[in-house]
Steps between C-alpha positions, in 0.01 A plus 500: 500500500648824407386798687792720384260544209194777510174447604393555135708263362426227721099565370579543146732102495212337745220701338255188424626335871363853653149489291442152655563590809126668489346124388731304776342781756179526373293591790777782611449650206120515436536638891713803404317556151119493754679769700597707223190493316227538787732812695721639196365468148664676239424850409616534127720596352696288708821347491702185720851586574675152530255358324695148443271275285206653532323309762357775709446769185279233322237431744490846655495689160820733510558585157912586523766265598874624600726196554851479440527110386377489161418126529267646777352721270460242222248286704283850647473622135358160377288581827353785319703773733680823308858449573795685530886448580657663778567570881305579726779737614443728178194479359435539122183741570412856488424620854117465581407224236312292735196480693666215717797330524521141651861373671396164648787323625745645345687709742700239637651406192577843399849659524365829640194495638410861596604647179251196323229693692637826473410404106196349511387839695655749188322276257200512724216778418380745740233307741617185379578195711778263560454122603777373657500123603743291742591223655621659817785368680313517838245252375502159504583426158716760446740335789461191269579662185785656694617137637501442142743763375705440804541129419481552119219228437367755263669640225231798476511569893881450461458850368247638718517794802189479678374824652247518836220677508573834664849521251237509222293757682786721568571473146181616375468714752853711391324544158234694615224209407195513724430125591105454448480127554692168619353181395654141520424107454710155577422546884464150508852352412590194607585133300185564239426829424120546541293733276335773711356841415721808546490728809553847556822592723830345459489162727582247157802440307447665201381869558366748275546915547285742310671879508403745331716777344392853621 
């Protein structure tokens, strides 16, 4: 396992491996999609930074795809998603071009987190809102995920940094977003992941911020 390579690399070689990730895990991920289309359904135009193979864009409707691994973005065009090559870093937008912009777990594989969000906030327009989703490393399966990277039985979390809760907050908070809401699913995570309806609040694993640019 090499993890002297980028994050984007790693996707872009294993890019089929990642997309059936979502099959192998199928109840996870029809948990995180429920969440994101009962609390934060997309406001077009809107746009996925990270947007990998298009698994979350499809369902929920986001029209634009920013990925950096082109075998990514191969398998979310075919998904019907608009795609486009680049970081996340330095977005290939005009400032206010979107209604929304989605970043669903994508921050911990990103070089530089703040300035991805410091982005997605310039392409942003006026009174639109940014959906931010984690795994937070104080929840229980982000302290799995992080056992992972730590004892490299993943070669995707070999490349992760997993952020808590209040780092993401703080975050947000430094570029003058005003949080409106906090939703999250995958409470329930032990041996079998159950399927369950999302709750407001952050008590699950994968957690969902809405803030809205002022």
């Amino acid at each position: 396992m090499d993890v002297d390579k980028p994050s984007y690399v790693v996707f872009d070689e294993n890019a089929i491996e990642y997309d059936q990730w979502f099959d192998k895990n199928r109840i996870v991920y029809e948990n995180e999609v429920s969440l994101l289309k009962k609390f934060f359904p997309c406001e077009k135009p809107c746009i996925e930074i990270g947007v990998g193979t298009g698994r979350f864009a499809q369902p929920l409707g986001i029209e634009v795809g920013l990925d950096p691994s082109v075998e990514a973005l191969k398998i979310a065009h075919r998904r019907g998603v608009l795609v486009a090559s680049g970081f996340g870093e330095a977005a290939p937008f005009r400032s206010e071009s979107f209604s929304m912009v989605y970043i669903i777990v994508t921050l911990c594989f990103v070089e530089n987190p703040y300035k991805v969000l410091e982005e997605a906030v310039r392409i942003l327009k006026k009174g639109g809102r940014l959906v931010v989703c984690i795994i937070p490393l104080d929840s229980s399966l982000g302290l799995i995920y992080h056992r992972k990277k730590v004892t490299k039985q993943s070669i995707f979390y070999s490349h992760a940094t997993f952020y808590t809760k209040s780092q993401l907050v703080e975050m947000l908070s430094s570029l003058n977003l005003r949080i409106l809401k906090v939703a999250s699913t995958l409470t329930k995570t032990g041996l079998e992941p159950l399927a369950e309806e999302p709750v407001e609040g952050d008590k699950g694993s994968f957690v969902c911020y809405e803030a809205a640019k002022e």
